[in-house]
C-alpha positions in Angstrom: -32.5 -31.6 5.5 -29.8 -30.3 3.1 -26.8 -29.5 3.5 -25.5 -26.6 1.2 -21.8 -25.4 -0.5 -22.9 -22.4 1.9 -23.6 -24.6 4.8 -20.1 -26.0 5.0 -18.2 -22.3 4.2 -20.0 -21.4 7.6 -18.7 -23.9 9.8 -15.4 -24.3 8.6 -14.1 -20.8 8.7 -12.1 -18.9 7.4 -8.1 -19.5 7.1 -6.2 -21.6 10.1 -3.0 -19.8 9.5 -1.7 -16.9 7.5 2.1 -16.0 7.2 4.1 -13.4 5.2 6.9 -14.6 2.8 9.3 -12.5 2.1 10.7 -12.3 -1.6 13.1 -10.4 -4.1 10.0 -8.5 -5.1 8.5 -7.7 -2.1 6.1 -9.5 0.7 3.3 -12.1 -0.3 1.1 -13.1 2.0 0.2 -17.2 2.5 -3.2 -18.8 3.7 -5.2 -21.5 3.9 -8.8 -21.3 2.8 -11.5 -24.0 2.7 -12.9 -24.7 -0.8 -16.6 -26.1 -0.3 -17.0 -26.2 -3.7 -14.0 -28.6 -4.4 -14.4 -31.2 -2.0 -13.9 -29.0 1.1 -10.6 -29.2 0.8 -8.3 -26.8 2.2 -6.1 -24.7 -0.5 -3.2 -22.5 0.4 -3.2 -19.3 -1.5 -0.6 -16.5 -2.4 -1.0 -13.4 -2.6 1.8 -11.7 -4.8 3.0 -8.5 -4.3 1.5 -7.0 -6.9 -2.0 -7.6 -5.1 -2.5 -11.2 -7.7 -4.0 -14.2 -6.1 -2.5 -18.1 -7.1 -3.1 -21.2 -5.5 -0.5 -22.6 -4.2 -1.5 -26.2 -3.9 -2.9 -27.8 -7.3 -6.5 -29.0 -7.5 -7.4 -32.5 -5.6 -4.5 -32.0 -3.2 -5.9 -31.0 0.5 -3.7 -29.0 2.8 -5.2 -30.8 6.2 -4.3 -33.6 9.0 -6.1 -35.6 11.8 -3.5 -35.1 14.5 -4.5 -35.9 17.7 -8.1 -35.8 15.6 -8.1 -31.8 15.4 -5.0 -31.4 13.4 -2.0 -28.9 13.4 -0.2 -26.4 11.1 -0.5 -28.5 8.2 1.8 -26.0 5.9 5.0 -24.1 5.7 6.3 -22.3 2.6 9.9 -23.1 2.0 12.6 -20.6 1.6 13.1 -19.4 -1.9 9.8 -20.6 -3.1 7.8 -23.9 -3.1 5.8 -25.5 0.1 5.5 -28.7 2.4 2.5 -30.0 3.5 0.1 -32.5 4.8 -2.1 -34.2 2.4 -5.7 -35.0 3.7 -6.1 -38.7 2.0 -3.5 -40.5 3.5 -1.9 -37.9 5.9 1.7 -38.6 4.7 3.9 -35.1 4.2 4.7 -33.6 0.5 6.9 -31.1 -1.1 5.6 -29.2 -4.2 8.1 -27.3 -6.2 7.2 -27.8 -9.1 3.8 -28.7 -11.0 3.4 -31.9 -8.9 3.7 -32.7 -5.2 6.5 -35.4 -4.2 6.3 -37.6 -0.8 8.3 -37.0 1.6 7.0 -39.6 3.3 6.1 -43.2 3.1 2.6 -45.0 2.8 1.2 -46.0 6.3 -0.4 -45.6 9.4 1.2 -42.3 10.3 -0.3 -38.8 10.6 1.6 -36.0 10.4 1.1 -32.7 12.0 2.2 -29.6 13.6 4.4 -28.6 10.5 8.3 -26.4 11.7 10.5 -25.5 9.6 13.7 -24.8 12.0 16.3 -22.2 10.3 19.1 -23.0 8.7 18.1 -26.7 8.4 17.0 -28.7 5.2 14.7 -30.3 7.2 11.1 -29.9 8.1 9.6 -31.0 11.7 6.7 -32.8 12.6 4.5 -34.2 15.4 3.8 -37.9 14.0 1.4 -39.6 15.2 0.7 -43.6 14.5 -2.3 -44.7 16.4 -2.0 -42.9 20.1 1.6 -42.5 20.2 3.5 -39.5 19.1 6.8 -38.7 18.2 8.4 -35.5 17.5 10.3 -36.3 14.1 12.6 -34.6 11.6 11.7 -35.3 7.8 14.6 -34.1 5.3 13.1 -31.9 2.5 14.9 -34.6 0.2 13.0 -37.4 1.3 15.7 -39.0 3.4 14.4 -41.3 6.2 12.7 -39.3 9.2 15.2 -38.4 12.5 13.1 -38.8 15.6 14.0 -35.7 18.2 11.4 -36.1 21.5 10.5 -40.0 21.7 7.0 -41.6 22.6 5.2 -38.2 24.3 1.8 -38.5 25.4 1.2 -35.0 24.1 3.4 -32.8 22.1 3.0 -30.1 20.3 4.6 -26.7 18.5 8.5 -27.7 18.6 10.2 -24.9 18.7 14.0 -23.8 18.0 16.1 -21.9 21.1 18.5 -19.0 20.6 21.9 -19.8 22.3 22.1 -18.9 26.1 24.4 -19.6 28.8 22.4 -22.8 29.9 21.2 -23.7 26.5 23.4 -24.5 23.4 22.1 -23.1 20.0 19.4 -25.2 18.2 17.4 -27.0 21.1 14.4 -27.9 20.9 11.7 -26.7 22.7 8.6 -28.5 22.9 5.4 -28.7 24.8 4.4 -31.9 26.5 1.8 -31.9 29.0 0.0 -33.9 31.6 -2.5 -33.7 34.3 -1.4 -31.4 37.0 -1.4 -28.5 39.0 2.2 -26.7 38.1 2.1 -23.9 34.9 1.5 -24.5 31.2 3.5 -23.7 28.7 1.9 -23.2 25.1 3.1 -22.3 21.9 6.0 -21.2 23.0 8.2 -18.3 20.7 12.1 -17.5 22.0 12.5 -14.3 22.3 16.4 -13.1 21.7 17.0 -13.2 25.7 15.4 -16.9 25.6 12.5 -16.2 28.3 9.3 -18.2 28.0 5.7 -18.1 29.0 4.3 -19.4 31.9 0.7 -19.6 33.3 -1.7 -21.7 35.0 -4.9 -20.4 33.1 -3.2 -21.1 29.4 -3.0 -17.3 29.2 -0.2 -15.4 26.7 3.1 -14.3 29.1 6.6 -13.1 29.3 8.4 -15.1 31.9 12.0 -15.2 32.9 14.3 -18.5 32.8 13.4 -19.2 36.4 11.1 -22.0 37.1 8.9 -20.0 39.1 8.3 -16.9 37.9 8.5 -13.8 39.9 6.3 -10.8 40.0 7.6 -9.5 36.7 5.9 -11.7 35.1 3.6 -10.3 32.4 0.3 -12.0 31.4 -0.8 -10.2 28.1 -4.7 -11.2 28.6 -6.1 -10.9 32.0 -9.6 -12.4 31.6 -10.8 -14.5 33.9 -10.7 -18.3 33.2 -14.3 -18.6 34.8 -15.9 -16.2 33.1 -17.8 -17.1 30.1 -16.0 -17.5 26.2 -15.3 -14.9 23.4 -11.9 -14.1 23.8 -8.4 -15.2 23.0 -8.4 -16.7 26.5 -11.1 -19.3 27.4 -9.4 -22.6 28.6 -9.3 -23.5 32.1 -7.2 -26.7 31.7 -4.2 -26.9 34.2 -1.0 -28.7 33.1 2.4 -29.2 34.2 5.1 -28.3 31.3 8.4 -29.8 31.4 10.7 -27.9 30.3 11.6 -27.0 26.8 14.7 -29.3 26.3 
């Protein structure tokens, strides 16, 4: 049986992530888009304000990583133009400013994955992975040697920056590890200004206070059903215990 340029566009989708950029001349709009006919690599694209379409990544490079074997967000533009990303043939992280990409990184063993860029810092984050341990890491955008934030997690993923609270000084991290367990999940978490987080057993979306256990105010924005069947945003049944974003 064959396998055709068709084929592959099927299967792999359409983009993993799209973000607006905002710029002197208006918004452009970033993705990712697989390119059967160039490998299958995974381009990210612009598109300008003026409604014009430009790759962002050169031909040959490949926007994609083998984190914890399915991958993470594998791109980030960088403020005031330019991007940093994971490059498919030997997973290390790159900077492209200018007609060429430039490692950030060193040859090696190491994946990286789960790309962050935290405000106000020349810095980008990363889950890094080297064989079945994974580290939380800071990379400078200069190429400096890599900070490690959250040591030696099991699983980690989507680190996240806090606003400042009471209990919390400004720039934490948060993070997600998890483990087997019965307690609530916490998934890609996003701070709010009033720092409240989301909490659920069934890995559904939710607004949840700074109390461990949440109270009745709690707000789950997808109600389905874990046991009923897929085709909505909210299909996992996994149960995990989160520690908390620290």
């Amino acid at each position: 049986m064959s396998i055709s340029p068709i084929d592959v566009a099927r299967t792999d989708g359409g983009p993993q992530w799209v973000e607006a950029v905002a710029t002197p001349a208006g918004v452009e709009v970033w993705w990712d888009e697989p390119r059967p006919h160039e490998g299958g690599r995974r381009c990210v694209v612009r598109r300008l304000p003026d409604g014009t379409r430009v790759d962002a990544l050169p031909e040959g490079w490949n926007a994609r990583n083998r984190v914890v074997e399915y991958g993470g967000r594998s791109w980030r533009p960088l403020p005031g133009g330019g991007l940093v990303f994971t490059n498919w043939a030997d997973q290390r992280l790159y900077r492209l400013d200018g007609a060429e990409p430039v490692a950030l990184t060193p040859e090696g063993p190491e994946r990286y994955g789960d790309l962050y860029l935290p405000p106000g810092r020349d810095e980008v984050w990363a889950v890094r992975e080297t064989h079945d341990v994974r580290d939380l890491v800071a990379v400078p955008l200069d190429g400096g040697d890599a900070r490690v934030i959250v040591k030696a997690q099991d699983f980690v993923m989507n680190p996240r920056i806090s606003p400042p609270t009471a209990a919390r000084s400004p720039g934490s991290a948060g993070t997600t590890p998890t483990c087997p367990g019965t307690a609530p999940s916490c998934a890609s978490p996003r701070w709010p200004p009033t720092a409240r987080r989301a909490r659920t057993r069934w890995w559904r979306a939710a607004r949840a206070s700074r109390s461990r256990r949440p109270s009745g105010a709690t707000r789950r924005a997808c109600t389905r059903s874990p046991t009923r069947p897929a085709g909505g945003t909210c299909t996992s049944s996994r149960s995990a215990a989160a520690s908390p974003a620290t």
